[in-house]
Every structure is written in structure tokens, then in C-alpha cells.
KEKE-3310 file (N, C-alpha, C; in steps of 0.2 Angstrom, whole numbers, plus 5000, padded with zeros to 4 digits):
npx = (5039:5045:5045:5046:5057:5062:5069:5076:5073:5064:5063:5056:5062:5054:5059:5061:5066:5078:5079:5075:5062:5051:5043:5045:5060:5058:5051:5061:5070:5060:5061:5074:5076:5066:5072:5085:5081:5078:5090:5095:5094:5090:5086:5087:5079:5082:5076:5079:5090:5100:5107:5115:5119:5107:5105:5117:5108:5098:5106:5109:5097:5093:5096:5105:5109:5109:5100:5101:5094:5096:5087:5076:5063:5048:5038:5025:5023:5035:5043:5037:5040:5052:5054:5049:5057:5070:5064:5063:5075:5081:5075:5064:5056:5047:5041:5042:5034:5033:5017:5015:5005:5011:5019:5010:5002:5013:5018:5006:5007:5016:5013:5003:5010:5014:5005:5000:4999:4991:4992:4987:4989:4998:5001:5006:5020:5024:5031:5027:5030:5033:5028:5020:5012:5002:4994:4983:4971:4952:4936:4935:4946:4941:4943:4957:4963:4971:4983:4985:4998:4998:5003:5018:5031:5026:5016:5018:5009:5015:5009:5011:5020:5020:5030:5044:5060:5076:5092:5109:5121:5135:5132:5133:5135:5131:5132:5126:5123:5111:5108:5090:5080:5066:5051:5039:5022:5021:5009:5006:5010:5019:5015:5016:5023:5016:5020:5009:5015:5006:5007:5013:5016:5021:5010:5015:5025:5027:5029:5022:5004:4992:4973:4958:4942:4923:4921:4926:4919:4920:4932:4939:4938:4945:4960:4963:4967:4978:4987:4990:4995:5008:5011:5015:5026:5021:5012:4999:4983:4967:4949:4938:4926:4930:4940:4930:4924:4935:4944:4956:4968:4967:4978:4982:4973:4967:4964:4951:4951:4959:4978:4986:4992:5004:5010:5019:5012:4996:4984:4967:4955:4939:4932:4923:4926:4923:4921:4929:4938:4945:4953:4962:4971:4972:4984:4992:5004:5001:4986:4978:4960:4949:4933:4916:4905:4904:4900:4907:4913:4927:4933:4935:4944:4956:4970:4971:4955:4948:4934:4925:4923:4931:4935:4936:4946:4956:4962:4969:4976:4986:4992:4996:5006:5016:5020:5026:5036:5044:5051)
npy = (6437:6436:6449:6446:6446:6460:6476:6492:6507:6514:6527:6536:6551:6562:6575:6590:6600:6594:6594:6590:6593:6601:6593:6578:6580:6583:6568:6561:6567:6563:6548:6545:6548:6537:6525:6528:6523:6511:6506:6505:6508:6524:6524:6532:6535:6542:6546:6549:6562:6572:6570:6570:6580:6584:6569:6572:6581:6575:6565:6574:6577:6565:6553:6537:6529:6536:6532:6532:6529:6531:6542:6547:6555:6558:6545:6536:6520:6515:6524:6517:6503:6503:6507:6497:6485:6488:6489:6473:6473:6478:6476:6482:6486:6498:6509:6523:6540:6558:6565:6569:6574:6565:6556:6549:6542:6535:6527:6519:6510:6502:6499:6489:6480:6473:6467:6474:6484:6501:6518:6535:6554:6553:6560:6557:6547:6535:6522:6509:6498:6488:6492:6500:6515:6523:6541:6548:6559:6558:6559:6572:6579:6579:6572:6561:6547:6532:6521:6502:6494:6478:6471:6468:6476:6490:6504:6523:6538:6554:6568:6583:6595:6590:6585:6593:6597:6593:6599:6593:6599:6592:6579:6562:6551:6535:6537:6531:6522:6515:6504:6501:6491:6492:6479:6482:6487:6502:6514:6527:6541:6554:6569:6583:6596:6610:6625:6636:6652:6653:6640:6641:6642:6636:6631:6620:6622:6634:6648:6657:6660:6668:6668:6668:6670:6663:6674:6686:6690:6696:6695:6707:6711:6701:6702:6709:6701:6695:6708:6708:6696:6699:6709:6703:6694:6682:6667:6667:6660:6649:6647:6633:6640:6652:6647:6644:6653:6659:6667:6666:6656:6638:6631:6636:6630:6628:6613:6599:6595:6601:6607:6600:6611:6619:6630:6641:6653:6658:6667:6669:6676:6682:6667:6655:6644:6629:6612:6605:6614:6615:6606:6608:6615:6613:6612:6622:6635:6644:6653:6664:6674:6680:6688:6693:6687:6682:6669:6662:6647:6647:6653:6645:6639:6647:6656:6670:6681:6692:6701:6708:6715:6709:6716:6728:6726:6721:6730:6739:6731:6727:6743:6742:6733:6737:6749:6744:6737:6747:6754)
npz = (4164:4181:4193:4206:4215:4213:4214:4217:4211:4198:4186:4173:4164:4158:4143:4138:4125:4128:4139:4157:4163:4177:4185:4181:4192:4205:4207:4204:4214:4227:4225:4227:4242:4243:4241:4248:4261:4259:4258:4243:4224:4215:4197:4183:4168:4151:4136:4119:4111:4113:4128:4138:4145:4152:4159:4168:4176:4181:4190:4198:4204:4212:4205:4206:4194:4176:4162:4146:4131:4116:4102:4089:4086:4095:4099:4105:4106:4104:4113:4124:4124:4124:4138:4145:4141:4148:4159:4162:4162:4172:4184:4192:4208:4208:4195:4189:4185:4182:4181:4169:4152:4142:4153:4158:4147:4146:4154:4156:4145:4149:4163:4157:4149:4160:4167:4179:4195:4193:4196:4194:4198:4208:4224:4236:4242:4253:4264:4272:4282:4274:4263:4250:4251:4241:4240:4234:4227:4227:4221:4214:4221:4233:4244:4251:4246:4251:4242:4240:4229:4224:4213:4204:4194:4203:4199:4195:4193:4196:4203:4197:4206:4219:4225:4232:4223:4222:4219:4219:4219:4220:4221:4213:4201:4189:4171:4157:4141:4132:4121:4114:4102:4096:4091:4091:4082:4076:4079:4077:4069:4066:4056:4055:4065:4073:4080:4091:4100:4107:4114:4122:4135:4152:4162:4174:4178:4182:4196:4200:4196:4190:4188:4179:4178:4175:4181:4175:4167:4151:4138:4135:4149:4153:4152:4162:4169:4163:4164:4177:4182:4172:4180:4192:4187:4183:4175:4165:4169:4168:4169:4164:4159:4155:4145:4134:4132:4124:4130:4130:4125:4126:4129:4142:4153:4169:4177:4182:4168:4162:4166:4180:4195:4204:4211:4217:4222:4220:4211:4212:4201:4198:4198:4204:4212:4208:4207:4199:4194:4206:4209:4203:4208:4221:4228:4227:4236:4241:4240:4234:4234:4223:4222:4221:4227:4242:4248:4239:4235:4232:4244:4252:4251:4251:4256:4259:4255:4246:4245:4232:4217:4204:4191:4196:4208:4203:4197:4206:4214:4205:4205:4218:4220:4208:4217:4227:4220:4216:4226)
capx = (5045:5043:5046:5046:5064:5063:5071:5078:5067:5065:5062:5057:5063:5053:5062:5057:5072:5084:5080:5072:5054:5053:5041:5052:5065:5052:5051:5068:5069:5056:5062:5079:5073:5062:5076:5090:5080:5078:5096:5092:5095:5086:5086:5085:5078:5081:5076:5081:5095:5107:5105:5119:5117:5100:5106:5118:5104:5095:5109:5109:5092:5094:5096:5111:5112:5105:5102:5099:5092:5095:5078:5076:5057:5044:5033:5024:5023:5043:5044:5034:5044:5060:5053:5046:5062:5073:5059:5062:5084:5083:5069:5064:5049:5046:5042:5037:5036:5030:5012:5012:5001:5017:5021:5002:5004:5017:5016:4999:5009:5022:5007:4997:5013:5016:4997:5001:4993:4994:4990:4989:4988:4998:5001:5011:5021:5027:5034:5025:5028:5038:5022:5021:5007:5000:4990:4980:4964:4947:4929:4935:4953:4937:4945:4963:4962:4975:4982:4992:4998:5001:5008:5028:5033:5021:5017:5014:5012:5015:5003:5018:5020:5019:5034:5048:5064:5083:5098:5112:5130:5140:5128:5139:5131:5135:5128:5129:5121:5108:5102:5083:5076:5057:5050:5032:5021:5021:5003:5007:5015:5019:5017:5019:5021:5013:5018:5009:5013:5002:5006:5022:5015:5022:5009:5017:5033:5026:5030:5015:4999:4986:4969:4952:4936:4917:4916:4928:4913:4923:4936:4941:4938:4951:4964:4966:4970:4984:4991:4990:5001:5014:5014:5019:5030:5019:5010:4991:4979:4958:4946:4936:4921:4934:4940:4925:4921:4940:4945:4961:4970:4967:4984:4980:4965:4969:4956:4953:4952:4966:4984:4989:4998:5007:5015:5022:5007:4991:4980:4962:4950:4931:4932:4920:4930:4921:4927:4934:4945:4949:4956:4968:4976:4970:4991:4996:5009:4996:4979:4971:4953:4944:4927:4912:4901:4905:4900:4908:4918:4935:4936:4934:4951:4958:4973:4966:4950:4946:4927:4923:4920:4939:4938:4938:4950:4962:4969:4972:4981:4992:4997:5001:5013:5020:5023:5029:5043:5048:5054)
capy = (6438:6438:6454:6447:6449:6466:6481:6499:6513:6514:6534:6540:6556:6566:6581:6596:6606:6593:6600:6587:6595:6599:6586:6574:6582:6583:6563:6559:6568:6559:6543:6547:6546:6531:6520:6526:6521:6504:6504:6502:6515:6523:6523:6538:6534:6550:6546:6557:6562:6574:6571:6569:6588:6581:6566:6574:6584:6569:6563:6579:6579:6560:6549:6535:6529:6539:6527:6538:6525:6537:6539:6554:6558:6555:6540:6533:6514:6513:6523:6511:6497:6505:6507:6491:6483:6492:6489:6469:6472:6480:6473:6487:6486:6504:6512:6532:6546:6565:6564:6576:6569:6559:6551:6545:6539:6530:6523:6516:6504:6499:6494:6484:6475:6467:6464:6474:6490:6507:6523:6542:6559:6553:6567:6557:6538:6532:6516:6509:6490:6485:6490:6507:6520:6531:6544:6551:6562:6556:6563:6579:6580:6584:6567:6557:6540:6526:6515:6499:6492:6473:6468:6469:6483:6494:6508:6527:6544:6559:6573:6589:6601:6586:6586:6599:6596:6595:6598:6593:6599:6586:6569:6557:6544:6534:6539:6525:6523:6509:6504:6497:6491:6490:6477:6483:6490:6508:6514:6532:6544:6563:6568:6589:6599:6616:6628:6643:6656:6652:6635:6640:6642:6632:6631:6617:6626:6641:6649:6662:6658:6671:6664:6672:6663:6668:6681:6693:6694:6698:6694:6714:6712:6696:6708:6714:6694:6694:6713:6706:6691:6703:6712:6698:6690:6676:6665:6667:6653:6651:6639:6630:6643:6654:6644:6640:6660:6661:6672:6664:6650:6630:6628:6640:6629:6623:6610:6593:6593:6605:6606:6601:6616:6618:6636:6645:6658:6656:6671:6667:6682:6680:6661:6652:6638:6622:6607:6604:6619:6617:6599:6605:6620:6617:6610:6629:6635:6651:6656:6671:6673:6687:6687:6697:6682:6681:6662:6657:6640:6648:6656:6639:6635:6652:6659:6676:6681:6699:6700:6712:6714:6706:6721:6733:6723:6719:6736:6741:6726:6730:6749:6740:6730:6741:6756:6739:6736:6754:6754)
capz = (4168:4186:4197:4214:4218:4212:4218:4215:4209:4191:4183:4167:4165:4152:4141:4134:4122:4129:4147:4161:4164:4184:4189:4183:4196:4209:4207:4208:4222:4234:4225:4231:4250:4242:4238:4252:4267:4258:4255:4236:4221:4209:4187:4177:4159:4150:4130:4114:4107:4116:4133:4142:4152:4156:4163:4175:4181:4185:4196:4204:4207:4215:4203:4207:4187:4172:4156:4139:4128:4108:4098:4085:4089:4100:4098:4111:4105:4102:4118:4129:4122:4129:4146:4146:4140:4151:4165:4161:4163:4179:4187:4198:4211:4206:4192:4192:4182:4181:4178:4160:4145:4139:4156:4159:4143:4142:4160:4156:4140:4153:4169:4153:4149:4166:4169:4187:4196:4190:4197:4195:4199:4216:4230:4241:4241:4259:4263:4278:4285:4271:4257:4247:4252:4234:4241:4227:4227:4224:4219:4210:4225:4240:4249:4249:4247:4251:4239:4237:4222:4225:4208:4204:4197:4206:4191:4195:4187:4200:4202:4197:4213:4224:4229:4230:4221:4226:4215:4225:4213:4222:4220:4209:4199:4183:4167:4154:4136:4130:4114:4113:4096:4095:4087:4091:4077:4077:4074:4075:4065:4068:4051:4056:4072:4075:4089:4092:4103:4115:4119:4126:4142:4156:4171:4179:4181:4184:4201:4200:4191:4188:4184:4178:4178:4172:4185:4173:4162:4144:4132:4137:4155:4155:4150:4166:4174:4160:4166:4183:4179:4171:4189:4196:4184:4183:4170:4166:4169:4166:4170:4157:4154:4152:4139:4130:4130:4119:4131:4132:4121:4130:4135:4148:4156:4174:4182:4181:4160:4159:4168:4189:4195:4213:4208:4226:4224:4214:4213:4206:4199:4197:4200:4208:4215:4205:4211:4193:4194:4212:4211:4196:4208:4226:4228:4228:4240:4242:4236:4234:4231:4222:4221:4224:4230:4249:4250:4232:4238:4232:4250:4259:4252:4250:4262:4257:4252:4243:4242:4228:4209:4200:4186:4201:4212:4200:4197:4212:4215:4202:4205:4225:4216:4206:4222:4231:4216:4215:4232)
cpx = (5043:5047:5046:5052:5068:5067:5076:5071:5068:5062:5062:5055:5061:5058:5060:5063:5078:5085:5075:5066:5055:5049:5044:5058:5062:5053:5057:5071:5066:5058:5069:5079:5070:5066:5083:5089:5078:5084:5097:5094:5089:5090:5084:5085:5076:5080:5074:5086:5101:5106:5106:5119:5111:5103:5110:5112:5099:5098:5107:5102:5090:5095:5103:5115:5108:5106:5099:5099:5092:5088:5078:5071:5053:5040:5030:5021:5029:5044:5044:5038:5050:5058:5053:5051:5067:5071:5063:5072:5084:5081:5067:5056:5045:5045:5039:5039:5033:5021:5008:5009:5004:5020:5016:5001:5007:5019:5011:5004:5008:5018:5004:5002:5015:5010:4998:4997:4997:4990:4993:4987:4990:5002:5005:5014:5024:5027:5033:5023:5032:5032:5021:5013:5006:4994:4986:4973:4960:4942:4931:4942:4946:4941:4953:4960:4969:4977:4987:4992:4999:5006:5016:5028:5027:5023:5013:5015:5013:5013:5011:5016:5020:5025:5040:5056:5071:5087:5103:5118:5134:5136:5133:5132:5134:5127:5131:5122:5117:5105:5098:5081:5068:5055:5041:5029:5021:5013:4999:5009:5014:5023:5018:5020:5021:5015:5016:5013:5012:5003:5013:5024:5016:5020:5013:5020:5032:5026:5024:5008:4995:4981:4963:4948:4928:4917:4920:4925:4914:4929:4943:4942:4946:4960:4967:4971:4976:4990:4994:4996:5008:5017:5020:5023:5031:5015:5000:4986:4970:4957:4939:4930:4924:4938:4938:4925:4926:4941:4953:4964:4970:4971:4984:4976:4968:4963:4957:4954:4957:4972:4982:4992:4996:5011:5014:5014:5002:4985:4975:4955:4943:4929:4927:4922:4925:4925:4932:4939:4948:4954:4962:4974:4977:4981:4995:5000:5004:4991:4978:4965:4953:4939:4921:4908:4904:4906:4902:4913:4925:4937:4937:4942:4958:4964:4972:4960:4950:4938:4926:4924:4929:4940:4942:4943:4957:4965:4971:4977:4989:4994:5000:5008:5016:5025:5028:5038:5045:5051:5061)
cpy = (6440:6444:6453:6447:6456:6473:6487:6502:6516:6521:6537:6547:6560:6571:6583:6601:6602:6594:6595:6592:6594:6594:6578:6572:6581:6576:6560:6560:6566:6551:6541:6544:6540:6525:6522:6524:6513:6501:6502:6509:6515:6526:6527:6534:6541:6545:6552:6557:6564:6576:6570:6573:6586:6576:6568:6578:6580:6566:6570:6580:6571:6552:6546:6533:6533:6533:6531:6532:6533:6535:6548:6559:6555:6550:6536:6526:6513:6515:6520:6507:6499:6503:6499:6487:6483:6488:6479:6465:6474:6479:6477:6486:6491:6507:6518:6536:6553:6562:6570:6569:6562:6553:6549:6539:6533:6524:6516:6508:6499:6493:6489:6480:6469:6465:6469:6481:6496:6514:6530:6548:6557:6559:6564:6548:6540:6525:6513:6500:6486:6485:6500:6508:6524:6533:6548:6554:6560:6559:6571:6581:6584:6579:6564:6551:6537:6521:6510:6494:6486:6468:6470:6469:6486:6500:6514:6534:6549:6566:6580:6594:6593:6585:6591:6593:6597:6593:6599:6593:6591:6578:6568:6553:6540:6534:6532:6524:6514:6508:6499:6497:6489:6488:6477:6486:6498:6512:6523:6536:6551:6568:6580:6590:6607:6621:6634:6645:6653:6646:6637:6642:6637:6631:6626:6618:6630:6643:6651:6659:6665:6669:6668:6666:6667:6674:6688:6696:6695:6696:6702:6712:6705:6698:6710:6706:6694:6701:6711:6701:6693:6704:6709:6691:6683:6673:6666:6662:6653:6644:6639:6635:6649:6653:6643:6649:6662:6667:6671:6658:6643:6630:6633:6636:6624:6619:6604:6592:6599:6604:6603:6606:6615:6626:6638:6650:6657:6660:6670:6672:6679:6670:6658:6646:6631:6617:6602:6608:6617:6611:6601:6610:6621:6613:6618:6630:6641:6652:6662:6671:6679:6686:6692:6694:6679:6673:6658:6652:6640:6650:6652:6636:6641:6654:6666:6678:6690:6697:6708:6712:6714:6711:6728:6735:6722:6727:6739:6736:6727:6738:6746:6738:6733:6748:6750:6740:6744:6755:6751)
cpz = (4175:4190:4204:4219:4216:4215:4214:4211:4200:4188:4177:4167:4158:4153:4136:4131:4125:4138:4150:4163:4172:4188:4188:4187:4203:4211:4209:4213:4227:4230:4226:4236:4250:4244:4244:4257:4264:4256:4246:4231:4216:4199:4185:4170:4156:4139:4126:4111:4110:4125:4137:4150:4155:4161:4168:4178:4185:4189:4200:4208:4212:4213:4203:4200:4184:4164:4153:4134:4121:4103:4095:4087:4093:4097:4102:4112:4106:4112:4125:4130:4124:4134:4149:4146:4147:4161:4166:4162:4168:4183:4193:4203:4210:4201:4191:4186:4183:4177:4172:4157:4144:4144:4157:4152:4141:4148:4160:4151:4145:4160:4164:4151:4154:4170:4177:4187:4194:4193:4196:4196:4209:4220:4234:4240:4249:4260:4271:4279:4278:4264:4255:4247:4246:4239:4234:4230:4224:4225:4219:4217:4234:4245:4247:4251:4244:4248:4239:4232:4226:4220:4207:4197:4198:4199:4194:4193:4194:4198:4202:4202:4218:4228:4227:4229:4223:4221:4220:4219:4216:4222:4215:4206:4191:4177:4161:4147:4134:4123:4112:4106:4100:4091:4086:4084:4079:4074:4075:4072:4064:4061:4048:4064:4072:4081:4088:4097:4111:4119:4124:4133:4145:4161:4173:4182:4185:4192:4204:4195:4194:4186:4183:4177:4173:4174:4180:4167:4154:4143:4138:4146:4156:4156:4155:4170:4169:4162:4173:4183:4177:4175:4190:4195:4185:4178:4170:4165:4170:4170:4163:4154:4152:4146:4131:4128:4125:4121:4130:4129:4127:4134:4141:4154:4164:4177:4179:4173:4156:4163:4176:4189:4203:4212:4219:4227:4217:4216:4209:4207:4195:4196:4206:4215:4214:4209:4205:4193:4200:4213:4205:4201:4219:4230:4230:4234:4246:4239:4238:4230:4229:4219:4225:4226:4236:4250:4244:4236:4237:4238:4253:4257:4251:4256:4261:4252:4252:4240:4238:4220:4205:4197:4189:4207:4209:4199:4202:4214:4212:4204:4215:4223:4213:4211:4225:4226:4217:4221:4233)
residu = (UNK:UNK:UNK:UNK:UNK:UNK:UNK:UNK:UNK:UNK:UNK:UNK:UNK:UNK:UNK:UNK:UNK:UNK:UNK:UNK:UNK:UNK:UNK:UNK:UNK:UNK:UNK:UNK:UNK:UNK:UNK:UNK:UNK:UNK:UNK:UNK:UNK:UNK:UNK:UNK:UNK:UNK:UNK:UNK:UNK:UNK:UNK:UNK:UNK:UNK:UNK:UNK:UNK:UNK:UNK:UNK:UNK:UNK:UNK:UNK:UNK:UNK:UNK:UNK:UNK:UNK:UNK:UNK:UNK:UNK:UNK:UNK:UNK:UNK:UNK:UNK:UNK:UNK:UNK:UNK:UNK:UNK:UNK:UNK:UNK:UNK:UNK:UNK:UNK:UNK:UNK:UNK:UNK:UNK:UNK:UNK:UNK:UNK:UNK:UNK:UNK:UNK:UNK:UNK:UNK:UNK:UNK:UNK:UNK:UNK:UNK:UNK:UNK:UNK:UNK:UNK:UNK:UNK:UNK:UNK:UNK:UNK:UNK:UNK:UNK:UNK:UNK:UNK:UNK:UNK:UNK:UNK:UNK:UNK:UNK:UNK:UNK:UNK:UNK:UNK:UNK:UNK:UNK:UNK:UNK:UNK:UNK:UNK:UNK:UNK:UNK:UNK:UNK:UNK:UNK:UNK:UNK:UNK:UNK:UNK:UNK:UNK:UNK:UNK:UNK:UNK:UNK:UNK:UNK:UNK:UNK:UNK:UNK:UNK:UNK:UNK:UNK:UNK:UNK:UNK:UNK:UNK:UNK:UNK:UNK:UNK:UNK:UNK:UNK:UNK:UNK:UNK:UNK:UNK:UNK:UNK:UNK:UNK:UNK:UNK:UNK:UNK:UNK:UNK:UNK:UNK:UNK:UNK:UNK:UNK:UNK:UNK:UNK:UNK:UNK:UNK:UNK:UNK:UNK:UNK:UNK:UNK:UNK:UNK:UNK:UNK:UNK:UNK:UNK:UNK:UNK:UNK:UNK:UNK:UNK:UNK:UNK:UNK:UNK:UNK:UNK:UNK:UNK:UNK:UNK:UNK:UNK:UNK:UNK:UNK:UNK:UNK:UNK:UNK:UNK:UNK:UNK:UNK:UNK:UNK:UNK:UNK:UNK:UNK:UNK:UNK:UNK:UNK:UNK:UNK:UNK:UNK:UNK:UNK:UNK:UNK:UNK:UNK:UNK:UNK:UNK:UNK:UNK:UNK:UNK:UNK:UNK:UNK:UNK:UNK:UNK:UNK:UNK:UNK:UNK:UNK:UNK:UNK:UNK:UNK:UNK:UNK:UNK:UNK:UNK:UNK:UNK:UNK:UNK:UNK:UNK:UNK:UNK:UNK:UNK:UNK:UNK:UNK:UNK:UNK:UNK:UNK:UNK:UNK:UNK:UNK:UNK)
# end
């Protein structure tokens, strides 16, 4: 099927509890701006079951329709075959999502269905000469590099924090219900699901992050990066040899083989600044360093840097904050 009289902005809008995940909202929003400077709208695809609430929130956040395709569980062969479908009835030159696990995913089906380009972990789109700019970071996020798709639909995941969000109460749109069979095979099958505890951390969301690295030396010593977090009624986050040590459950691991985060303030204790962890967090709104190694490379992207030993640094950090709130 050809795409070259394409147009509006097509958006798959993951859900988590029935609730639009914020980089999904994030995307809607710069695809909003995407689609009204080309006079053109965009297409919320909200898939699941009760998700009406959800879909208004995708108008609100700038979506002009929302389509809710019903599916009991997650399957990311059936759910390809929506998009894909879906993709094939409204013929969009756009198609975008939240760059989590499940949008990369299931994006990727979608770009291998229509033979066309596909990229992600983008930081910026712009719309320059009548041809769509991906900015995306290359070799570990030390450079940007320029991209453009030439196939129709253009296919991309977005790096979460990349751009900020707008729920506007009074947007309109029309919300309207689709039913896609999938006649693909299914060659997975989600035969429990587990959740700890721990995974129920949300870096992406998260406003505050606290992070510990090797420099906090122990299990015991890490303890303080998680008091700290508390403080500042933020989530706690590692980098991988922190990880590896089990100072701290996975889902915690921000850097290229762990989460993106963009949180408003992201403070990181005995971290070296690797260029694996720094490409997963250098997005922040704010950095803080702490480190006892003067020339460690977390300072070179740091809006404050604290030279001194994290275990020694972080409690006084905390009783500041705490004299701070009592006020």
C-alpha cells in the first residue's frame, strides 16, 4: 500500500493501570505542534480494555482523535497487527510513540511491515523545507546527529523527557472505538506475571532521581543514596556496577542498558560519569555531582559539583534538607 499521499500524525499511546504513561503525553504534545503547523491532525491509538479516561487525556494532551482498539492482554504480535492495520486505514506520514521496552517494540513490527525508516531514542523532530529532522544521539549521546527518514510512514520511538507535556482541559477531539482481528500467528504467550516490589519504580516519571554508583563502596554505604531520595521525595536510581554489586534491584539501573530519564533534578553520588550511564540521564533538568575525584567526567556535565567522599557528603545533604523543610 502506498503512503505517499500520507498525512496526519499517527500515535501509539501506551498504558499502564489504564493510565497513559507520560512519554506517551510528552509525544502528543510536540506532535500536536507537529501536525498544526501543517494544518494536519494527530491519532491517538490507546489499546486494552477500559480506556476511555485514558483517551480523553490524550486529547487533552493534543490529540485531535483517540482510536481505543479492545484487547484483553498484552501481546506484541496481535499488537503490532493493530498498529499496522490502523497505520494502513489512515495512512499517516507519521508514526510515533514513547520510546519504553513495548513502544520500541512494537514500532520496530510496524517500520518492517512497510519496508520504511525507523528510528530511536529521538531528542528532537523539526519540520524544516517540507522534510522531518530526528535528532537522536550517537556514540554513547557525546554527539547529535541529524536524521531523515525518506520512506512513508516515517517510523519513531521518542527518547522520554524530550519533550515537556501539555494537558489543556478544554482541547476537544473525537474519541471513537475500533475493532482489529489479527490474523498473524502469535508466537508468544504470557503464561504468569510476577511483580515485585521493586519493580514499581517509575524512573521515567520521576521528577527527582537519586543515583549511586561504585564510588558508594557497599550494599550498607548505598543506604544513604536511598535516604537521600526520601529527603527529597524522589526515586532511587544506580548505574550498572551498582547493579551488578545487588546493591539495588535492576529496575533501578539508569544508562544506556538500563532506563532514559529527564527528571527536573537528578542528583548522582559516587558516579563516575561513564559515557554508558551519562547518555541514559545527561537529559536532566539539573545535575548534581558528588564525587571525591575532582577530574571524574560527571563534573564536565554537572550544574553543581560537590568534590568529596558521597558517604560523608550525603548526610549533611540530607539534615540541609530536612532544616530547609522545617521552615
Amino acid at each position: 500500500m502506498s503512503f505517499s499521499d500520507g498525512k496526519n500524525i499517527m500515535v501509539y499511546v501506551e498504558t499502564v493501570s489504564d493510565i497513559p504513561v507520560g512519554g506517551a503525553l510528552e509525544v502528543l504534545t510536540k506532535a500536536h505542534k507537529l501536525a498544526e503547523a501543517r494544518g494536519e491532525e494527530v491519532i491517538a491509538v490507546l489499546i486494552g480494555r477500559d480506556l476511555v479516561d485514558a483517551a480523553r487525556t490524550a486529547i487533552m494532551a493534543g490529540a485531535d482523535k483517540a482510536v481505543i482498539v479492545k484487547k484483553e492482554s498484552y501481546q506484541m504480535e496481535e499488537y503490532g497487527t493493530v498498529l499496522t492495520k490502523l497505520a494502513e486505514k489512515f495512512k499517516p506520514f507519521l508514526i510515533l510513540s514513547a520510546g519504553t521496552l513495548v513502544g520500541k517494540d512494537l514500532l520496530s513490527l510496524v517500520a518492517g511491515t512497510f519496508h520504511t525508516g525507523y528510528t530511536v531514542d529521538v531528542m528532537d523532530i523539526s519540520d524544516r523545507d517540507e522534510r522531518l529532522i530526528f535528532t537522536c544521539p550517537v556514540y554513547g549521546g557525546t554527539i547529535l546527529n541529524d536524521l531523515v527518514i525518506k520512506g512513508t510512514p516515517a517510523v519513531a520511538a521518542v527518547r522520554p523527557g524530550a519533550f515537556v507535556k501539555e494537558l489543556l482541559a478544554e482541547r476537544t477531539g473525537k474519541i471513537m472505538e475500533e475493532k482489529v482481528e489479527s490474523e498473524e500467528a502469535v508466537h508468544t504467550r504470557i503464561v504468569d506475571v510476577v511483580k515485585e516490589m521493586a519493580e514499581a519504580v517509575n524512573l521515567e516519571e520521576a521528577e527527582v532521581i537519586v543515583s549511586g554508583g561504585r564510588g558508594m563502596g557497599s550494599k550498607e554505604n548505598f543506604k544513604l543514596v536511598e535516604k537521600l531520595a526520601s529527603a527529597c521525595h524522589g526515586v532511587v536510581g544506580a548505574t550498572r556496577p551498582a547493579i551488578e554489586a545487588e546493591w539495588v534491584p535492576r529496575s533501578h539501573q539508569v544508562g544506556q542498558s538500563g532506563k532514559i530519564v529527564a527528571p527536573k533534578l537528578y542528583i548522582a553520588c559516587g558516579i563516575s560519569g561513564a559515557t554508558q550511564h551519562v547518555s541514559g540521564m545527561v537529559g536532566s533538568g539539573y545535575i548534581v555531582a558528588v564525587n571525591k575525584d575532582e577530574d571524574a567526567p560527571i563534573f564536565d556535565i554537572a550544574d553543581v559539583g560537590i568534590v568529596g567522599d558521597a558517604v560523608k557528603v550525603i548526610p549533611l545533604l540530607i539534615e540541609e534538607i530536612k532544616k530547609t523543610r522545617s521552615l
